[in-house]
C-alpha positions in Angstrom: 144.0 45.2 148.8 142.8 48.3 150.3 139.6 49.8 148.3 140.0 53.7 147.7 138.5 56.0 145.1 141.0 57.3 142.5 141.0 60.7 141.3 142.9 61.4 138.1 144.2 65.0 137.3 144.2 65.2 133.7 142.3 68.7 132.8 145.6 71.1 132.0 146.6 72.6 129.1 150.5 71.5 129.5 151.3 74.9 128.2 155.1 74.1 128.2 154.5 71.1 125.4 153.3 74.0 122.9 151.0 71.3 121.4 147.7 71.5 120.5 147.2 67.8 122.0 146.1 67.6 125.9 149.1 66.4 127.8 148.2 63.4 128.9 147.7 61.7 125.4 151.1 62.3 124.7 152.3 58.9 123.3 154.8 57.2 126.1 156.8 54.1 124.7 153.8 54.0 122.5 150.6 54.6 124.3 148.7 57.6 126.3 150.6 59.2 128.8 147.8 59.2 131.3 147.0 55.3 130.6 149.9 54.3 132.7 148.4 56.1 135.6 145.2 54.6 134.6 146.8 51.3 134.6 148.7 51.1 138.2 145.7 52.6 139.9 143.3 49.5 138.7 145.7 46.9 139.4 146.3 49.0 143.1 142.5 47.8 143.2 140.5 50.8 142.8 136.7 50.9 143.8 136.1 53.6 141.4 137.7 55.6 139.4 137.2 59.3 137.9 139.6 61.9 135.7 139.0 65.5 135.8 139.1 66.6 132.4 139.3 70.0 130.9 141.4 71.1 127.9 140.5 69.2 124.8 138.2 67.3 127.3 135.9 65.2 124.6 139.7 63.7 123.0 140.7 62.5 126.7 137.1 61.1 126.9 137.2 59.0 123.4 140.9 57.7 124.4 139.3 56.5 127.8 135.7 55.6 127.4 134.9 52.9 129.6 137.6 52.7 131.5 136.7 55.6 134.2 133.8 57.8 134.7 134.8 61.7 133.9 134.3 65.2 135.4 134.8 68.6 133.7 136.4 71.6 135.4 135.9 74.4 133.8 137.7 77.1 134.3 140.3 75.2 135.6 142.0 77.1 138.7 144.4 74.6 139.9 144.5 70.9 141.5 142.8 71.7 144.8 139.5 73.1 142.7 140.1 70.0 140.7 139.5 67.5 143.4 136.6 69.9 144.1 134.9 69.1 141.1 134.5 65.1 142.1 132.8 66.2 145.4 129.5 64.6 144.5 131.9 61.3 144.1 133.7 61.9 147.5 130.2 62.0 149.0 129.6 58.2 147.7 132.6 57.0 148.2 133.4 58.6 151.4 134.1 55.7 153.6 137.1 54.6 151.8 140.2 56.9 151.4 140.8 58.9 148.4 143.9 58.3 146.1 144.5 62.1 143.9 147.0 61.7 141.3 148.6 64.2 138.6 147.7 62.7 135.2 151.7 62.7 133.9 153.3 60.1 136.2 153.6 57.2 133.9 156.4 55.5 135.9 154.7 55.2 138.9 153.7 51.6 140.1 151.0 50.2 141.4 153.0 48.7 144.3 154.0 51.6 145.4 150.2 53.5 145.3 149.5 50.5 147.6 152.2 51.4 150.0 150.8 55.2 150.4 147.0 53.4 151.2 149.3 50.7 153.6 150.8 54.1 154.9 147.3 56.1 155.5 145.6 52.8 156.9 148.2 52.0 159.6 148.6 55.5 160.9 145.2 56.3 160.6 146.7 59.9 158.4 144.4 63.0 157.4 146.9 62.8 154.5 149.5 60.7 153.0 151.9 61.7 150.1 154.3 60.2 147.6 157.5 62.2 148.2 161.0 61.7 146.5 164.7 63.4 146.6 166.4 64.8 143.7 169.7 65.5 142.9 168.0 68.3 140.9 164.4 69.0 142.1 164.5 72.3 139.7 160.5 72.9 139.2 158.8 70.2 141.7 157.8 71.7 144.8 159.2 71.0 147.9 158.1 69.2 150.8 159.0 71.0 154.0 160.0 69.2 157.6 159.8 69.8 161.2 162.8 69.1 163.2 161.3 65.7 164.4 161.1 65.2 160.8 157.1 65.4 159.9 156.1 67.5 156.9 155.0 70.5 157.9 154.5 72.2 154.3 154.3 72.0 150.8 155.4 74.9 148.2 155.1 75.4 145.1 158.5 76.0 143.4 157.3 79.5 142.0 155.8 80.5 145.4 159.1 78.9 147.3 161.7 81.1 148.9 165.8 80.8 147.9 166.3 78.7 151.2 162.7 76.3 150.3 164.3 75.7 146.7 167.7 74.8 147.9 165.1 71.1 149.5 165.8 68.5 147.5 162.5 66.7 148.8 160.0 66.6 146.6 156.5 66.8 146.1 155.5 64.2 143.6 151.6 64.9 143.2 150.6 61.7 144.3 148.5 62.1 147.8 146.2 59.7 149.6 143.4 61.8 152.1 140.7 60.5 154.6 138.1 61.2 152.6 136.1 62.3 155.7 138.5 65.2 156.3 139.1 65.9 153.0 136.0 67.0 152.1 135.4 70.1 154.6 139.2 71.0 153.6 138.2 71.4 150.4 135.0 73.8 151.1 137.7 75.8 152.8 140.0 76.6 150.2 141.2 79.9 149.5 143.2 81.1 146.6 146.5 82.1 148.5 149.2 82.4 145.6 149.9 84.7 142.9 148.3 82.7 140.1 144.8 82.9 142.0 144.5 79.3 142.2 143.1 76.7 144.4 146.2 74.4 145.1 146.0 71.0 147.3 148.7 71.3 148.7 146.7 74.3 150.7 144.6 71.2 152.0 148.1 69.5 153.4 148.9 72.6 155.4 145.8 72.9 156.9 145.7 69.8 157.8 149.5 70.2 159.4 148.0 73.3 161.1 145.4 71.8 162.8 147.7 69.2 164.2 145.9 66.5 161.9 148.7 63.8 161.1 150.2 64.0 157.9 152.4 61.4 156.7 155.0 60.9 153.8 156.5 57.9 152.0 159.8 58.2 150.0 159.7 56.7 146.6 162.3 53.9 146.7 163.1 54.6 142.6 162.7 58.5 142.7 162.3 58.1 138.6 158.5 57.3 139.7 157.9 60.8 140.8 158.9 62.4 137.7 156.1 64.3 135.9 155.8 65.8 132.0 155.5 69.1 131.2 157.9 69.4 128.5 158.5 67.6 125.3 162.2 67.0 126.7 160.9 65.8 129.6 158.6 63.8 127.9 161.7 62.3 125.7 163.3 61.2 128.8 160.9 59.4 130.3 160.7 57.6 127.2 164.2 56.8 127.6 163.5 55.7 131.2 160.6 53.0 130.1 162.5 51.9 127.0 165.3 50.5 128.9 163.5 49.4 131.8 161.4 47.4 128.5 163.9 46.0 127.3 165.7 44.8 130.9 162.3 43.1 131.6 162.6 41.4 128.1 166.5 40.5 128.4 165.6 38.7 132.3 162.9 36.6 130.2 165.2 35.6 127.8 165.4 37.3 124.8 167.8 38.2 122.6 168.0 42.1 122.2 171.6 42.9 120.4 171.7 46.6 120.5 169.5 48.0 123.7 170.4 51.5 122.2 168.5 51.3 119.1 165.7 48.7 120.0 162.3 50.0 120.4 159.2 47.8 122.4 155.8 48.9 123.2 154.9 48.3 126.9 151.6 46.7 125.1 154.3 44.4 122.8 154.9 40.6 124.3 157.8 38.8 123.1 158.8 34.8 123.8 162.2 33.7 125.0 164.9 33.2 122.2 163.4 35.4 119.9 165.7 38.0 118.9 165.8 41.7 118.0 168.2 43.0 116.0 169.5 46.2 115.8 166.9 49.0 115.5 164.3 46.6 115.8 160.4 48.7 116.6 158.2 46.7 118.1 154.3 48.6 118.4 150.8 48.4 120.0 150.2 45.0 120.2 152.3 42.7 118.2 153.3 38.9 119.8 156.3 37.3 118.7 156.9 33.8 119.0 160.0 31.6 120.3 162.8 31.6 118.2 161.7 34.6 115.5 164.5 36.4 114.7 163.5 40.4 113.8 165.8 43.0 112.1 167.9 45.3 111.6 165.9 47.8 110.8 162.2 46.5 110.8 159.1 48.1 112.3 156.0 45.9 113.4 153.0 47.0 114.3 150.1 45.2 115.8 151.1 42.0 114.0 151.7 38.6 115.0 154.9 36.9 114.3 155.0 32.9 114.1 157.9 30.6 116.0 161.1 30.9 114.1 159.7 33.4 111.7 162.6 35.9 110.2 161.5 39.5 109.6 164.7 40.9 107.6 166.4 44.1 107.1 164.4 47.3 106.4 161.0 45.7 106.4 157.4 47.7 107.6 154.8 45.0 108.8 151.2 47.0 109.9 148.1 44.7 111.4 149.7 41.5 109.6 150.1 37.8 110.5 153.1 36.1 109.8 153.4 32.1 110.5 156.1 30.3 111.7 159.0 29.7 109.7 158.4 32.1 107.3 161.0 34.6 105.9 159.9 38.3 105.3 162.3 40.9 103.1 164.5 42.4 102.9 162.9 45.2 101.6 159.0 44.0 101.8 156.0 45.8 103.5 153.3 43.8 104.8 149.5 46.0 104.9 147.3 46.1 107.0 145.2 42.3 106.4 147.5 40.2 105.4 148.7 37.0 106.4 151.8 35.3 104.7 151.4 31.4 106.2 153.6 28.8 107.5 157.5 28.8 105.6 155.8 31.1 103.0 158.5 34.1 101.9 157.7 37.1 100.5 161.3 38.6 99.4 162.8 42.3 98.3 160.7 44.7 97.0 157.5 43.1 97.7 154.0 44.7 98.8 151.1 42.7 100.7 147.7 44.4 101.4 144.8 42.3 102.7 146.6 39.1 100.9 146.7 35.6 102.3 150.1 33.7 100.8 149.4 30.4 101.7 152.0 27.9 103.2 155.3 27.4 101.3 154.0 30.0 99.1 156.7 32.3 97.9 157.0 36.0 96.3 160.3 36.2 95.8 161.1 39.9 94.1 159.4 43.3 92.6 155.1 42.0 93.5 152.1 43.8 94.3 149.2 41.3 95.6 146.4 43.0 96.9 142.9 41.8 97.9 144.3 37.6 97.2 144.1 34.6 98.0 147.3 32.3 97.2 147.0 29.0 98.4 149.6 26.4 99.3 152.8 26.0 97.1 152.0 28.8 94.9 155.4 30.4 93.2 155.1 34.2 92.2 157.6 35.6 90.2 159.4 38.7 89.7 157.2 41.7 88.9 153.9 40.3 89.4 150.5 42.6 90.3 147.2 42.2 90.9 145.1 44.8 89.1 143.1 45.3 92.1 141.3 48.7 91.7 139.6 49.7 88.6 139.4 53.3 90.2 135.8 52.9 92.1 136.2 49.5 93.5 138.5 46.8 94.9 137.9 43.6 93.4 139.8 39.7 94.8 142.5 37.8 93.2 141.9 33.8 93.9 145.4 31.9 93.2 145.0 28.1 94.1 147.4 25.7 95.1 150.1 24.9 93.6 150.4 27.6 90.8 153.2 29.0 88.6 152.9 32.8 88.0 155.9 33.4 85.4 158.0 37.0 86.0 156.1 39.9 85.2 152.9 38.8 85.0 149.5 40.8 85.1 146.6 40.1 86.7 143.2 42.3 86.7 141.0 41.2 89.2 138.6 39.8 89.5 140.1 36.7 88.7 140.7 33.2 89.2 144.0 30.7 88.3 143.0 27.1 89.0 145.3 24.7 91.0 148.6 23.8 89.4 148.1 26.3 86.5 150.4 28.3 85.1 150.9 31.9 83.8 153.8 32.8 81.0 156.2 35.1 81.8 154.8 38.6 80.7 151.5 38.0 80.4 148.5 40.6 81.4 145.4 38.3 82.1 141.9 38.9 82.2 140.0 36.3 82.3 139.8 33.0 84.7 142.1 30.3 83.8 141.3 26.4 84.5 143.5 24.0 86.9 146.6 22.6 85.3 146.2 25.1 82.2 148.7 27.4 80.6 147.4 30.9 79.8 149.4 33.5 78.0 148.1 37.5 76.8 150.9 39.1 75.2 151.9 40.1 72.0 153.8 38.4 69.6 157.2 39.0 69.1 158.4 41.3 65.8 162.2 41.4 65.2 162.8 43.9 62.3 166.8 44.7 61.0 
């Protein structure tokens, strides 16, 4: 691979959005806009890498610590004074070329970021850019050719004539420069529009005027040239990467019954012969297993789900691990820490938050069981809760193996129900109870004519 220095634009406002959030952390198929830019240009092989921030700077910084180094522009007065705020990081880097990219191209690929530096390298270009046709190129700016077919400009849309905007050729703000060249271009920018910005697309022209070579690859899937600067726009490209998901999933060999309604993270990996049911949500990083069978109407997030697991109808699963063969729902919501084990079940109407239910455990119907251990073989029945919080303080419920906890049972932690012990139906419970003992708090019954 070719080594270049990446420059990320990510310092606009995105007026158009009307959000208070900076563009480019604008959630695509469930992560950062800009983090699919991020994520092509590293596996492209980039020496270094730095985004230009500027509105809400510190947020972009937070969401991307680590990952690049960051420069402020500030004011910002368009992409060419953008570049120009890296120059200290042209200087070091300027024996390998320099890759600028607009911060809202999430579809673009990292094969095709090595074809512009194959492009640059081979025909030894002041300037290479990422160009793509458009049955309707409405706001992009258009690329401009000679009549031996070189680029001889690039305009803005709202700087472009009638007979420039009727070019379907498009500008996709992905450029690769001769670092060398670029960096005396850039000194000699001038702000020639009517917005009084500094545009690089100015350096591309001068460049063309000087009779430097400028050269332009065609995007063989135009879809990687579109940008965001709308929430429509943003919608659609969701759109885009949700079926191209779910294609990528289908090759592999899973099952996904409704592509219409199913949902998957680009982060989400799922095994062959699972399957997704309709309006199946699949977020951050959850792994499911062979042979799991998920939906309709489920949403997982950053949980694992064991081989041959069943995650049924209307169930929300958040940060939980769920073994194989188990059966979850209908109905049932799985908090963040907990971990229902191997052919467990936790049925309709039942809540889990930071709970281990051990293996072949069951909770049937109508529980709460927060803050517990359950260990193997434990049956809980029908309106069952741990008393958890005594309104200060969470406190643990210990249930060992092989305990009966009868229907509608109550039980204020902290507390602990030896192995094979069981619990009458209807009992609240307050106090630790032995293995293989029965323990029963209620009142006696009163029948009066």
């Amino acid at each position: 691979m070719t080594p270049f220095l990446a420059v990320l634009l990510a310092a606009g406002r995105g007026t158009r959005m009307n959000s208070s959030r900076p563009k480019v952390l604008h959630q695509v198929l469930g992560e950062p806009m800009l983090e699919g830019v991020l994520r092509a240009v590293e596996q492209a092989g980039a020496r270094s890498i730095v985004t230009i921030v500027g509105h809400e700077a510190e947020a972009v910084r937070a969401a991307f610590s680590g990952r690049c180094q960051f420069v402020l522009q500030d004011p910002p007065r368009g992409t060419g004074d953008a570049v120009r705020a890296a120059r200290t990081l042209l200087q070091e880097h300027r024996d390998v070329p320099t890759l600028v990219l607009n911060g809202d191209l999430p579809l673009l690929q990292a094969s095709t970021i090595a074809g512009l530096l194959d492009t640059q390298i081979e025909r030894r270009a002041a300037a290479t850019l990422l160009t793509a046709r458009l049955e309707d190129p409405g706001r992009y700016g258009r690329v401009l050719r000679d009549d031996a077919g070189r680029v001889r400009a690039i305009v803005e849309a709202k700087d472009a004539a009638p007979q420039e905007l009727a070019q379907h050729e498009i500008n996709a703000g992905a450029y690769v420069f001769d670092t060398q060249r670029l960096l005396p271009a850039l000194d000699a920018l001038q702000p020639k529009n009517a917005q009084g910005e500094y545009y690089l697309t100015d350096v591309v022209a001068g460049f063309v005027s000087r009779g430097l070579p400028v050269e332009a690859l065609t995007a063989g899937d135009a879809s990687e040239a579109l940008g965001v600067n709308t929430l429509e726009e943003l919608a659609a490209i969701n759109g885009l990467l949700r079926r191209r998901r779910l294609q990528e999933l289908m090759a592999a060999g899973v099952v996904v019954e409704d592509p219409e309604s199913t949902w998957v993270g680009r982060a989400v990996q799922v095994a062959a012969d699972a399957v997704l049911r309709p309006s199946t949500l699949l977020e951050g990083k959850t792994s499911v297993q062979s042979g799991a069978v998920l939906g309709p109407f489920v949403r997982i997030v950053d949980s694992q789900i064991g081989a041959g697991a069943q995650v049924l109808d209307h169930c929300l699963l958040r940060e939980a691990q769920v073994g194989a063969g188990a059966v979850i729902g209908p109905f049932a919501q799985l908090r963040p820490g907990s971990e229902v084990g191997e052919r467990a079940k936790v049925g309709n109407f039942v809540e889990l938050k930071n709970t281990r239910l051990g293996e072949g455990s069951k909770a049937p119907h109508l529980s709460y069981l927060g803050d517990s251990e359950i260990g193997k073989g434990v049956n809980v029945g029908a309106g069952t809760i741990t008393c958890n919080y005594d309104g200060v303080d969470k406190h643990p419920t210990r249930i060992e193996a092989g305990s009966f906890i009868g229907s509608n049972a109550t039980l204020v932690a902290p507390i602990s129900i030896g192995a094979g012990a069981y619990i009458a139906a209807g009992s609240t419970i307050t106090e630790d109870v032995a293995s293989d003992a029965l323990a029963r708090g209620r009142a006696r019954q009163v029948g009066k004519p």
